[in-house]
N, C-alpha and C positions, 0 to 999 in steps of 0.2 A: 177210436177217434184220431184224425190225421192232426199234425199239428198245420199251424195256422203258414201258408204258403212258404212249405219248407219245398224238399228239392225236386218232388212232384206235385204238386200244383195244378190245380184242373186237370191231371191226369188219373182216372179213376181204374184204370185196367193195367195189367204188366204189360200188355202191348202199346197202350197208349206213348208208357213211359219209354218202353225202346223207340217208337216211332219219333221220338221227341228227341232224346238226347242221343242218340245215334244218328239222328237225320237231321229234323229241323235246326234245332239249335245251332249247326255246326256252320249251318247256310250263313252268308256275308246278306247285307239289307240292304236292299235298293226303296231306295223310298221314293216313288215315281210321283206323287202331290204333294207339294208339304209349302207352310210360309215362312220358312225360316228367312232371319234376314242377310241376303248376299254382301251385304255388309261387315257383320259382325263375323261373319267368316273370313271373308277377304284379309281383316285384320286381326282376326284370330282374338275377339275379343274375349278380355275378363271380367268377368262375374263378381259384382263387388258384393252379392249376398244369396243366401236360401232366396229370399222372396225375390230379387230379381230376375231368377233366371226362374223359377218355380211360380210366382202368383203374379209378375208381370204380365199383361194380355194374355190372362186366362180367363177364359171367362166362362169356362163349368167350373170352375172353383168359386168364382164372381157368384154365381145362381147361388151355389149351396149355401155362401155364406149369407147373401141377403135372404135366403128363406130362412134360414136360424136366427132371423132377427141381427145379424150385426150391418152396424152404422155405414153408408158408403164410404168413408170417410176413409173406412180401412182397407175397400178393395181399390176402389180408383183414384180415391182421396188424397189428402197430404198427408196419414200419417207416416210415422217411420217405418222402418224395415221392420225392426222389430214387432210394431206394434197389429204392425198386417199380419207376421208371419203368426203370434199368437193368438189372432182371431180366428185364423184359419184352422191352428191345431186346437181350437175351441170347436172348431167344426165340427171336425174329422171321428170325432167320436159317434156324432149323429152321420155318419153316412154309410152305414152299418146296412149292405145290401143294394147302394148304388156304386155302380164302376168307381168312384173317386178314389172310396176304401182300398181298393186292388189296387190301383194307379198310383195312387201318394205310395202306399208301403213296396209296391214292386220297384219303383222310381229310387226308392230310398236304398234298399237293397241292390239294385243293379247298378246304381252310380255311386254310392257313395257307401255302399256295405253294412248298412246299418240296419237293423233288425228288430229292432226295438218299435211297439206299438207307437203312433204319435197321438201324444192326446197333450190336455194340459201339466201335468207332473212329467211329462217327459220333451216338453217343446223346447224348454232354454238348453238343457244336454247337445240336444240334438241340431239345432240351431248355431250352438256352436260349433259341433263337432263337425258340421258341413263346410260352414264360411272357412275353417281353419286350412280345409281341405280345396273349397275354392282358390286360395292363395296358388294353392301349386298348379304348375304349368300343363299336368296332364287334364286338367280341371277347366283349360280355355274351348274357345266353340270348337276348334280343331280339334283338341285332345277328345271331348265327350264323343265325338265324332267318330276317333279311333278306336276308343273305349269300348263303342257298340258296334264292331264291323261294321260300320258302315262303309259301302264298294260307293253309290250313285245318288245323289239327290236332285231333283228339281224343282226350283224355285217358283213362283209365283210370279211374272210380271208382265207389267203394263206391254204394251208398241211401243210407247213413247220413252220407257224406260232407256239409259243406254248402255246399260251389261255393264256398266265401269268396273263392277266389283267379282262380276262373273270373271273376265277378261284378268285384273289383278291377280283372282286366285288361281288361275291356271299359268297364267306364266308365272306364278310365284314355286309354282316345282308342286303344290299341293298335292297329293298321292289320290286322294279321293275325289270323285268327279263332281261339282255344280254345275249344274245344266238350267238356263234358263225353260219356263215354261209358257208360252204366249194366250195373254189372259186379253183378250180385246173387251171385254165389257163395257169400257165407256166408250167404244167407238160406237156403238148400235143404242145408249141410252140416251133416246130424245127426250123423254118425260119431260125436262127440264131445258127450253131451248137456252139459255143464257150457259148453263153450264156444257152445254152440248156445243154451242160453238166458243166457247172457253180449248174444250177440250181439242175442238179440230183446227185451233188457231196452236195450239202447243204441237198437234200432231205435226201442221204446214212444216213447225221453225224446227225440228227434230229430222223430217224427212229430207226437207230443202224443195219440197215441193210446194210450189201457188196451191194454195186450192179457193176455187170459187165454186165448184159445184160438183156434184156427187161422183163423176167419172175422175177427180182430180183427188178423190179421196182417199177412193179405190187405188189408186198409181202408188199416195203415199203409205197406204198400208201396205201394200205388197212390199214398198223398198225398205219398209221396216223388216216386215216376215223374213225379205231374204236375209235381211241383218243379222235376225235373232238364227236361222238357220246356220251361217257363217259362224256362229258362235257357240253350236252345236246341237241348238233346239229340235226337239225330233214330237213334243207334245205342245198341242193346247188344251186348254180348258176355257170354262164357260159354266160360269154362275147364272144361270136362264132361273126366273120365277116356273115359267113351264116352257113349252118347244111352240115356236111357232111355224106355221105354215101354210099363211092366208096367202094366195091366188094374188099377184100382183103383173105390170108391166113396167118395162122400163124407165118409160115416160112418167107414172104415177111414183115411181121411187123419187127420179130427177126430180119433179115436183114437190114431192114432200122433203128433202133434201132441201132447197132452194127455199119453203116457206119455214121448217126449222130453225134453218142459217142467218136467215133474216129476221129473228127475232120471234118467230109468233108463235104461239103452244099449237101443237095439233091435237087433232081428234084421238080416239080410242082407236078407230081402225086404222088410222093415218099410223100411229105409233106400231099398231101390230104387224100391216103391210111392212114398213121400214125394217124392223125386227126380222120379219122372214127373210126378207131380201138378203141383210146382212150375213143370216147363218146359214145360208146357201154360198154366200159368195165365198166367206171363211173357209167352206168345208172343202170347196174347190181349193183352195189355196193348199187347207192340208195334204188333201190328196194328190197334187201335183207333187208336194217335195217328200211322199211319204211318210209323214206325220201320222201320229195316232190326236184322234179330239177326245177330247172328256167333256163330257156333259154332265154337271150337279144341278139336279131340279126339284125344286118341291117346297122350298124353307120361303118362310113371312118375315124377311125382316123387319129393323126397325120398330118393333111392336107400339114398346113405349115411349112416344114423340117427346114427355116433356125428359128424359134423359137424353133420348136422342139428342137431344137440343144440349142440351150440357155437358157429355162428354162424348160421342157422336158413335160411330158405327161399330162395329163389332164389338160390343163389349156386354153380352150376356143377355140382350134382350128381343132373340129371333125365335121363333117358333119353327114348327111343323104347317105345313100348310096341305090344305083339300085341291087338287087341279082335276080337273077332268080330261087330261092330255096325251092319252094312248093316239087316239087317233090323227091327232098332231104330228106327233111323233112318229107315226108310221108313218102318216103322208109324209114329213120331212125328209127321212129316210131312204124313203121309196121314190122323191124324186131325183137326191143326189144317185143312188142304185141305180135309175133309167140311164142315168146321163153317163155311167158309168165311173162315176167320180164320187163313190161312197168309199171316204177311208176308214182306214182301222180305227174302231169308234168302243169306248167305253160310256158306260150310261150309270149313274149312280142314281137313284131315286131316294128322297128325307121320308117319305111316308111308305112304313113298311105296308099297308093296305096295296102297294102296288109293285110289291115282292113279286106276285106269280104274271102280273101285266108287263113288268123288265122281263124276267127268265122266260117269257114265250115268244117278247120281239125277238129277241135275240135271234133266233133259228131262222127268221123269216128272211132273216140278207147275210147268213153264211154263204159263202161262195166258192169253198172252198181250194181258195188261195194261200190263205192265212190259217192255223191251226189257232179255233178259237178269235177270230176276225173281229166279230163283235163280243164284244165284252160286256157282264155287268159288274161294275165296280163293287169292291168290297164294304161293306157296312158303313156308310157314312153318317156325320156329325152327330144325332140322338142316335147312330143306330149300331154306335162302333164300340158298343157294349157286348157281354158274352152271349145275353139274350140274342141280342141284333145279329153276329155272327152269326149263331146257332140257324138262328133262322134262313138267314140269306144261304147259308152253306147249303142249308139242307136244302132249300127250295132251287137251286143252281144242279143238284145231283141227280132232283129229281124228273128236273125240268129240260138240263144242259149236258154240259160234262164239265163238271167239280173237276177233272186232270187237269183242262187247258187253263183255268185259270190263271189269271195273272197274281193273285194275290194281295197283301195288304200295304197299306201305307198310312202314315203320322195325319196328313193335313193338317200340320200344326205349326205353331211358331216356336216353341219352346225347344231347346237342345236335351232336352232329359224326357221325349216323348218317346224315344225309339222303343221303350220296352213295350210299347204298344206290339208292336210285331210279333213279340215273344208273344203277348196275351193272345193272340190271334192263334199263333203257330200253338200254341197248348191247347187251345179249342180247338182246331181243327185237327191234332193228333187225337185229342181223346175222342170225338167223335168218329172217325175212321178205325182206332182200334176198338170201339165196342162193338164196331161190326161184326170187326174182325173175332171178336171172344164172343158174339152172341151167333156164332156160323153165318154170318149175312155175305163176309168175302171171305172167300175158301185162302186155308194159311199156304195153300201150296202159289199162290199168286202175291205172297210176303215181298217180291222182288220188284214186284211192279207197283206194288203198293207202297215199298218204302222209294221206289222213284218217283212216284205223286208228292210223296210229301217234299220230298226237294223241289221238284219242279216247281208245286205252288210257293212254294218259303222264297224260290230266288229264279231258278232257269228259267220256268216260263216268263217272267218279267225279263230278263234279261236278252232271251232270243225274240221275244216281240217287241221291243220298242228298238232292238240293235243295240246295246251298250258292248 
């Protein structure tokens, strides 16, 4: 019987565990999505408790605790630090077979060296023994940062954002790179006209551009994009429900533009038309300054309206959602490919049901420019679990090429998520070594096999996006 996540760890073969600690481990973490905030970097902020930087906008910790029955009171609530952080280790007992169990105790151990189960007889110890440790300096956003090799991160943000804190942290000498990441999402969200020309009235006073209609919109998105480029942006992303790619003209965009702007709700097609338009016009933009896009599709937010209503988005109540958007997604694809302005595109899918519909667009627009061109993203948000991994891995090897990948990343807000990478790089060492001990890859190909696993852990991230 192994003990419980001592210093091999999901590594179940003696090849798993060389291919781990001889190779992955040693790799530096680029963490190419993540929402950390550019802020609290910039200033290098401290952590005034466990629960602030640990149960702060989490919100899979948020799930686990409201299904064990504890009051919101204590996840989003006013109570104290204390009194959250020992609901939580009230939790932690019952999550015995969900990722949390791995997370909380590997988080505990890799930042803060502590070993000890967390349940309720051992939550004030340890509670303490962290905050005392938060006081010191290696314990700020920078320090956790150094703590986990971390080489590259990038942030999350608006067009309208203005890097202030990107900008501060780089000419403040910073060692480690923030990279903004150009998130347009409210540019293309009509659903709501009031907030829609909310948004393109912030856009005008940011860009310095009039806008009155759809061609003036376009001008001040690009002066932004170059902005965020200037600043060393080389990714977007795109939180889409699914892809669109309904058949429009010029004129019917200008038009739906103009009665948006003006106040009026549009139709269902009216919103999907707009929508295509925009992530066509986007992808052009990436591809011009060689950007890679990321595409996240599939999740229902919002679920429960009366929370929503009270403490608002992101806070533990989105689902997995059904799209029927392969062929969406192809046609999108396939028209920026015609036009010859398909950039380096990663694709993340929430519903694993559409594991093998990713892994076979993929093939369909290599062009062999780019090793690995199109991408599908590593296991995201339900699916960035060992299960989730396993799966994605395997259906990428059996479908693509498992070498080119780019690898994993946090998508997270939290400073103490990095060990996620590690939980990655331990699954996908043991999976590659039981190949290797079940005769599947011949040991005389050891050399290229422990260059896979570097390459996924860090180079291939590093030689596709240019860091």
């Amino acid at each position: 019987m192994k003990d419980f996540m001592d210093e091999n760890f999901l590594l179940q073969t003696e090849t798993a565990q060389k291919l781990y600690h001889e190779h992955a481990a040693k790799m530096p973490i680029i963490d190419y999505h993540c929402h950390l905030s550019p802020e609290m970097v910039a200033n290098d902020y401290r952590f005034r408790s466990l629960t602030e930087i640990w149960l702060g906008g989490d919100h899979y910790k948020w799930r686990a605790m409201r299904t064990n029955g504890v009051d919101e009171r204590y996840c989003t609530g006013d109570a104290s630090d204390w009194e959250k952080f020992e609901k939580w280790a009230e939790t932690v007992p019952y999550t015995l077979r969900n990722p949390l169990y791995h997370w909380t105790h590997l988080e505990l151990k890799t930042a803060f060296g502590i070993t000890k189960i967390l349940n309720p007889q051992t939550a004030r110890e340890i509670y303490e023994e962290c905050n005392e440790k938060l006081k010191q300096p290696e314990y700020s956003a920078r320090g956790l940062m150094r703590r986990y090799h971390v080489e590259t991160v990038c942030t999350t943000d608006d067009p309208v954002d203005s890097l202030e804190y990107h900008i501060k942290t780089r000419e403040s000498g910073f060692e480690i790179k923030m990279l903004p990441a150009w998130r347009p999402d409210k540019a293309m969200a009509v659903e709501n006209a009031a907030d829609f020309r909310a948004y393109v009235e912030r856009l005008a006073e940011v860009s310095g551009v009039n806008i009155s209609r759809f061609s003036d919109m376009i001008e001040a998105l690009r002066k932004r994009h170059d902005f965020f480029a200037e600043q060393g942006c080389r990714l977007s992303d795109h939180g889409i429900e699914e892809f669109y790619a309904e058949d429009y003209t010029e004129a019917e965009i200008n038009a739906i533009f103009n009665k948006v702007y003006g106040g009026a709700e549009l139709t269902h097609e009216e919103v999907v038309k707009f929508k295509s338009a925009m992530l066509v016009i986007f992808g052009e933009m990436d591809w011009e300054k060689g950007w890679t896009q990321q595409y996240h599709y599939g999740a229902i937010r919002n679920n429960n309206s009366k929370m929503f209503k009270l403490i608002g988005a992101d806070t533990g109540f989105d689902s997995i959602g059904e799209f029927n958007t392969a062929k969406a997604m192809s046609k999108f694809l396939d028209r920026l490919n015609a036009e010859g302005k398909l950039a380096k595109t990663i694709l993340y899918n929430l519903n694993p049901c559409a594991n093998e519909v990713i892994a076979t667009m993929l093939g369909n627009f290599q062009d062999g420019t780019v090793p690995g061109k199109i991408q599908w993203g590593a296991g995201w948000w339900f699916l960035d679990q060992k299960y989730g991994m396993e799966k994605q891995l395997n259906t990428l090897s059996v479908l693509g090429l498992l070498s080119r990948f780019v690898g994993m990343l946090t998508d997270s807000r939290s400073f103490l998520s990095y060990p996620r990478h590690e939980y990655f790089r331990r699954t996908l060492c043991n999976l590659v070594g039981r190949d290797v001990e079940n005769g599947e890859i011949p040991m005389a190909e050891m050399d290229r096999v422990s260059q896979m696993i570097e390459d996924i852990s860090y180079y291939n991230a590093k030689k596709y996006f240019r860091f």
